[in-house]
C-alpha positions in Angstrom: 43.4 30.0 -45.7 46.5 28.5 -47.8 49.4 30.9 -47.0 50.7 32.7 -49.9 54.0 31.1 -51.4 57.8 32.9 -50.6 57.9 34.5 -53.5 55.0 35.9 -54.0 55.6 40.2 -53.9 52.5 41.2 -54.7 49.8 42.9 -52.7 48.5 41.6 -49.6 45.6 42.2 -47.9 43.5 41.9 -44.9 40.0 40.7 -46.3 38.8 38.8 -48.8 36.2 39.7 -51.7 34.1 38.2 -54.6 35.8 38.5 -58.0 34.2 38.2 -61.2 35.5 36.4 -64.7 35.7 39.8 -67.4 35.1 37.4 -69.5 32.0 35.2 -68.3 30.9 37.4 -65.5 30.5 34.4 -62.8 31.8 34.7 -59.5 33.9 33.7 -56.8 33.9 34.5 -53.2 38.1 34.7 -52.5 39.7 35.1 -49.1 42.3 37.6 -48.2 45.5 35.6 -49.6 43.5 34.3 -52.9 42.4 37.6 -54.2 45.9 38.7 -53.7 47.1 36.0 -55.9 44.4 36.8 -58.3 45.2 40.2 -59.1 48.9 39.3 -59.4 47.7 37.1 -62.2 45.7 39.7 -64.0 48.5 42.1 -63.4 51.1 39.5 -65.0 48.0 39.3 -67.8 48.1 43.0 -68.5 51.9 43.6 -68.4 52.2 40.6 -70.8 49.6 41.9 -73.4 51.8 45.7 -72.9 55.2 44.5 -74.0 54.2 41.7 -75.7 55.4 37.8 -75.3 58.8 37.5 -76.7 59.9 40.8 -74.4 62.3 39.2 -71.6 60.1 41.2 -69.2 56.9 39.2 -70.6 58.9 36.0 -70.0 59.8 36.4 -66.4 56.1 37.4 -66.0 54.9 34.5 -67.9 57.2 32.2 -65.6 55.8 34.1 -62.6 52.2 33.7 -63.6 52.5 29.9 -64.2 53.7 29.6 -60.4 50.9 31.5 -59.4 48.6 29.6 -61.3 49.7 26.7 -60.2 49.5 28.2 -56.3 45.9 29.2 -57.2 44.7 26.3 -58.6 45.5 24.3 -55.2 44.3 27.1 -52.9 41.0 27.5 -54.4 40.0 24.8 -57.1 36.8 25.7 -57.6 37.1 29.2 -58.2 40.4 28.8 -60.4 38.0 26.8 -62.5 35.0 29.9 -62.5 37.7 32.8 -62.6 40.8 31.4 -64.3 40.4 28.6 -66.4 
């Protein structure tokens, strides 16, 4: 399991899960570290789409999801490609 990065403050937890695409509804089995990093992403989703992309709180978000995106999409290619992509 690819350690999650220094920065990351998110939630972290003990065990893994399967997480689905809202949008597609496939699935990916995600270990422990992974599905913390996903819902970090969704959550920097959902904050973005509240105050909007030219807020300087959506841009420090937007900059924090790219990082995470980027950490995900190493950690897990295959399911950054069903879940993320």
């Amino acid at each position: 399991m690819k350690a999650l990065p220094a920065w990351f403050d998110g939630l972290k937890y003990s065990d893994g899960e399967e997480a689905t695409n809202p949008y597609t509804g496939d699935t990916a089995l995600l270990s422990a570290n992974e599905l913390a990093m996903y819902d970090y992403i969704k959550g920097c989703e959902f904050l973005i789409s509240i105050v909007g992309h030219e807020s300087d709180k959506a841009q420090s978000s937007i900059s924090m999801m790219r990082k995470a995106l980027d950490w995900f999409r190493v950690a897990n290619p295959r399911a950054y490609m069903i879940l993320l992509d």
